[in-house]
C-alpha positions in Angstrom: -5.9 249.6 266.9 -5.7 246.9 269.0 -7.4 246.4 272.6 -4.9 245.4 275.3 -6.0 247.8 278.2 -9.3 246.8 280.9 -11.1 249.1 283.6 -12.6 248.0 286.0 -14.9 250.1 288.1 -14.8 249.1 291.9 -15.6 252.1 293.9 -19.3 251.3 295.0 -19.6 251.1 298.6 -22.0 247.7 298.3 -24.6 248.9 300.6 -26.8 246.0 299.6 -24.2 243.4 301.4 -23.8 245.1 304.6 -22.9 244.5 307.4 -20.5 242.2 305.2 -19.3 245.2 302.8 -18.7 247.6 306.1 -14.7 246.8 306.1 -14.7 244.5 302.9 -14.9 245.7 299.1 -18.0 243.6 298.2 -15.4 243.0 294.8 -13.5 240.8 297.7 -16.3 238.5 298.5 -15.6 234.9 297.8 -17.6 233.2 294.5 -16.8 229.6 295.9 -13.4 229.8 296.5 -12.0 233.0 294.5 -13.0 236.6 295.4 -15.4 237.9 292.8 -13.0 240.4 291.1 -10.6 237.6 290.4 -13.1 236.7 287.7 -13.5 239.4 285.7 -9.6 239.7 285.6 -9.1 236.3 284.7 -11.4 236.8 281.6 -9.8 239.6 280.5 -6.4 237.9 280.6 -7.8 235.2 278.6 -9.2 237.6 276.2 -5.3 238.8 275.9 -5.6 242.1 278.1 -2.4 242.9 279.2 -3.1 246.5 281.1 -5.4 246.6 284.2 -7.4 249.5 285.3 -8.8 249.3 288.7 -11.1 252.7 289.4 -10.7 252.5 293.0 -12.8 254.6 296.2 -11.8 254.3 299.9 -11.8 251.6 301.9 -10.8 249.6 298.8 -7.4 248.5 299.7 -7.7 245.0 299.9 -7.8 244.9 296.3 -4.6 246.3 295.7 -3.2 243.6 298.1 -4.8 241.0 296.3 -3.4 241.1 293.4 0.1 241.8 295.2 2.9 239.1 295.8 2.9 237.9 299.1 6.4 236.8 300.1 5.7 235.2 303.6 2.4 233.1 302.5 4.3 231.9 299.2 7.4 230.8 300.8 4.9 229.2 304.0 3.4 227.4 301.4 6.2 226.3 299.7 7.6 225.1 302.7 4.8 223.0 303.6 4.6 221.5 300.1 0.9 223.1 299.0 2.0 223.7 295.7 -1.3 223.6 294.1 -2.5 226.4 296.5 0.8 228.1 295.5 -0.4 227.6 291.7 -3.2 229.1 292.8 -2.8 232.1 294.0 0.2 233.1 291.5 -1.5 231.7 288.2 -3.9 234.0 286.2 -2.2 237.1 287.4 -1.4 240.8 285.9 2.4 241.2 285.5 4.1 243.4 287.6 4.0 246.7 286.4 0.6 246.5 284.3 -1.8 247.5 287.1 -3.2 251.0 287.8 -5.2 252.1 290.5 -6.6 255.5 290.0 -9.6 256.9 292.7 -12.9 258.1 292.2 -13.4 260.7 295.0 -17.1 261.2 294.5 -20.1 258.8 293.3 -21.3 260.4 290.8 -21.9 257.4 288.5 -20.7 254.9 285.9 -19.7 257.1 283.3 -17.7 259.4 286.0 -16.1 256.4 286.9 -14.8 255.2 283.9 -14.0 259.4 283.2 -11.7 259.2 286.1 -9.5 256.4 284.1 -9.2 258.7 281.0 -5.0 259.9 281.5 -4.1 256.3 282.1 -6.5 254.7 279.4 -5.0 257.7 276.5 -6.2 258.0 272.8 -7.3 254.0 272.2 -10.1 251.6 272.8 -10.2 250.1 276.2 -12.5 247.4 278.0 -14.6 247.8 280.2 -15.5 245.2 283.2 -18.2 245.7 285.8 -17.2 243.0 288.2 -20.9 242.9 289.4 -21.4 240.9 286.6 -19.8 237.5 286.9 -19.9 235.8 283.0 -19.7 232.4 282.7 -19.1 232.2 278.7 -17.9 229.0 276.3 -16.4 228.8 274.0 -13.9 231.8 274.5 -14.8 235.1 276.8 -17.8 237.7 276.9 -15.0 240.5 276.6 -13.0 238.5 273.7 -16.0 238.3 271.5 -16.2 242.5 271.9 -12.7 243.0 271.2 -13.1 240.6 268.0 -16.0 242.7 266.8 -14.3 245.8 267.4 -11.2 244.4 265.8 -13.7 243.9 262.3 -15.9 246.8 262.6 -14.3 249.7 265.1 -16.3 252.0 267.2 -18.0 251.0 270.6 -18.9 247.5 271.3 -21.4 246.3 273.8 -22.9 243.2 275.5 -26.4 242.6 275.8 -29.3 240.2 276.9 -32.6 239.7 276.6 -34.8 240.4 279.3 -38.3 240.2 280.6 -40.1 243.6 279.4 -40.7 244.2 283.6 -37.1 244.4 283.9 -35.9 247.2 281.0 -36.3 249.9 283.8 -33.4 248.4 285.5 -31.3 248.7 282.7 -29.5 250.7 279.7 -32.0 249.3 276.7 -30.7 249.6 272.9 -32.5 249.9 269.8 -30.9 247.8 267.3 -31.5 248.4 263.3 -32.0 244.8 262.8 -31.7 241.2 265.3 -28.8 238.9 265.5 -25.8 237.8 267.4 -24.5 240.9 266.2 -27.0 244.1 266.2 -26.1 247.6 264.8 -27.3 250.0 267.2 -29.2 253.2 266.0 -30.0 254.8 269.6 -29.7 254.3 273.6 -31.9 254.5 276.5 -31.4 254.4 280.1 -33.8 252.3 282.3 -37.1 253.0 279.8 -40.3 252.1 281.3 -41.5 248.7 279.1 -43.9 250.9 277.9 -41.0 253.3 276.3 -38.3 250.4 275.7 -37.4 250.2 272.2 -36.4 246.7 272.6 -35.6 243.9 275.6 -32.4 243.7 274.3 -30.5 245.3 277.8 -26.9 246.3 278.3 -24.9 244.1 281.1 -21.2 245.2 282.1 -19.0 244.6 279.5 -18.1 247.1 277.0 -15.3 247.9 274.4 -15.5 251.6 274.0 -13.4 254.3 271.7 -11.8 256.9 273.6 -14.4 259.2 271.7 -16.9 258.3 274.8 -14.5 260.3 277.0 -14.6 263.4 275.4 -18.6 263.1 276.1 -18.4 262.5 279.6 -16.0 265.3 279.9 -19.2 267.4 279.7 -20.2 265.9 282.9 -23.7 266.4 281.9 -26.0 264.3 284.3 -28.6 261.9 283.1 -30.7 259.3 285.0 -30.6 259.1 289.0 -28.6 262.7 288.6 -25.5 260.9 288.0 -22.9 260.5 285.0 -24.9 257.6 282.4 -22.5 255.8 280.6 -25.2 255.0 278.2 -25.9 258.4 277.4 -22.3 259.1 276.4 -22.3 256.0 274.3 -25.7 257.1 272.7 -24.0 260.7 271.9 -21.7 258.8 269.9 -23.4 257.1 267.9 -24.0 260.1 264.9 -19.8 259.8 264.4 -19.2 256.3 266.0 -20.7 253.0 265.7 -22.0 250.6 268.0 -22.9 247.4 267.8 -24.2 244.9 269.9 -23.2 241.4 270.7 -25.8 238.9 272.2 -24.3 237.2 275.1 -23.8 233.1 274.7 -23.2 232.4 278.0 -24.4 233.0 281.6 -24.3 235.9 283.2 -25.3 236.3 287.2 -25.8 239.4 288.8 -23.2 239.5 291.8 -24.8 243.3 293.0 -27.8 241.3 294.1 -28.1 238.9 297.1 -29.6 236.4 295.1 -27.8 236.6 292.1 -24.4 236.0 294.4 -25.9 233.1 296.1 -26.8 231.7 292.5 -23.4 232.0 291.6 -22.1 230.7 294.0 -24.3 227.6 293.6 -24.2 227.0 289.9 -19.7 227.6 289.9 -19.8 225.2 292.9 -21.8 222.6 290.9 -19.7 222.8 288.1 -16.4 221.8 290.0 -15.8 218.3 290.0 -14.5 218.3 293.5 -17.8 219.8 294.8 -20.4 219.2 292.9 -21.7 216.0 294.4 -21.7 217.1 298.0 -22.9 220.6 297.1 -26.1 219.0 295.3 -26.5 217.0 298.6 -26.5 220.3 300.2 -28.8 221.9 298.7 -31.0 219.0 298.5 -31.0 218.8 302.5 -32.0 222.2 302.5 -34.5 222.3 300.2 -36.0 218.8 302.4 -35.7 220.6 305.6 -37.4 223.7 304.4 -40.1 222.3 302.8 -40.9 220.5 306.2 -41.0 223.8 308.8 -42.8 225.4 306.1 -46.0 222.7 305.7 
């Protein structure tokens, strides 16, 4: 069965940008020049999703208008002759009538968060996008390579990176039966100590997952940090459903960190033609002028 539906989990209150995140979703703050949700559905356009999910909380409203038409702006600019900020803001869009906005009304977690989708997302495999995690990815898209997998072998489909053994207590670790772009997975753990990790191989937010991980987190049985694991409904799984494991080629940067957003914004900004020399001047200048107060 094919994949053609994503949700995206955007309730979190971003309490690690405030005062910024106080009135804006921190999936709202600007990578460069495009608000940092804008990415993630852009890949999964390009990966040939056609339905969009947003798992929404309050105070989340400017994402709905976002990805809304905008009469009065388009027509001003229009007017004015800025069609290639017209282009921009109307290319790489969801048709009207594919997007979904459903609420989480309490945090209790990933895996409650992607329950609350479950009577739009039905009976059939679904992405998932944490837009926390910004994926630079080439050839192709991080969630197109899971849906190609899934297409071949079925059953849940994750992404995954190799970390520093200090960091598998910040993350869901798996235990693969064997090493290679592609990994059968034979178990799950949420944020092991590196003592207890069964590998460094750690899960970063993109998924394809069969609707059979529903029915676990129905149970709403409570795992790590008392809230609803994804992981451990995926790990329940796996006796019935199998997972695999696809090694990210790309570059992933961790937008739920101040210093993973400002690394984004640094590396996409060096990588646009139109910026990247006076951005390296930039940061060169900076880097100068700190290294002189600090002697």
């Amino acid at each position: 069965m094919s994949v053609d539906t994503a949700v995206f989990t955007v309730a979190g209150l971003g309490t690690r940008f405030l005062p910024a995140t106080k009135a804006m979703p921190k999936e709202m703050l600007p990578v460069v020049d495009k608000p940092l949700i804008q990415y993630a559905v852009e890949e999964a356009l390009d990966a040939g999703i056609e339905n969009f999910v947003f798992v929404t909380g309050r105070g989340k409203s400017a994402i709905e208008d976002h990805f809304d038409a905008h009469p009065y702006l388009e027509s001003t600019l229009a007017d004015h002759g800025k069609l290639d900020l017209l282009d921009a803001i109307n290319d790489d869009q969801p048709a009207p009538g594919h997007l979904a906005y459903v609420r989480q009304p309490e945090p209790l977690g990933l895996g409650h968060a992607v329950w609350c989708a479950r009577n739009i997302v039905g009976d059939h495999p679904f992405a998932l996008l944490l837009p926390d995690d910004l994926i630079a990815s080439s050839p192709g898209t991080c969630i197109g390579d899971l849906i190609d997998v899934h297409s071949s072998r079925g059953g849940n489909v994750l992404s995954v990176m190799e970390v520093e053994p200090a960091e598998t207590s910040k993350y869901g670790i798996i235990d693969p039966e064997d090493e290679g772009p592609i990994m059968r997975v034979r178990a799950m753990t949420e944020k092991p100590s590196p003592e207890e990790a069964p590998s460094r191989f750690a899960v970063i937010g993109r998924y394809v997952l069969d609707p059979v991980v529903l029915d676990h987190l129905e149970a709403g049985t409570r795992g790590a940090g008392n809230e609803i694991q994804l992981t451990d409904a995926i790990a329940a799984s796996i006796p019935t459903t199998p997972l695999h494991a696809v090694v990210l080629d790309g570059r992933r940067y961790d937008c739920g960190t101040k210093v993973g957003y400002i690394e984004a914004n640094v590396a996409l900004a060096l990588q646009r033609s139109d910026l990247r020399q006076d951005v390296e001047r930039v940061v060169r200048d900076a880097l100068d002028r700190h290294a002189v107060t600090t002697r």
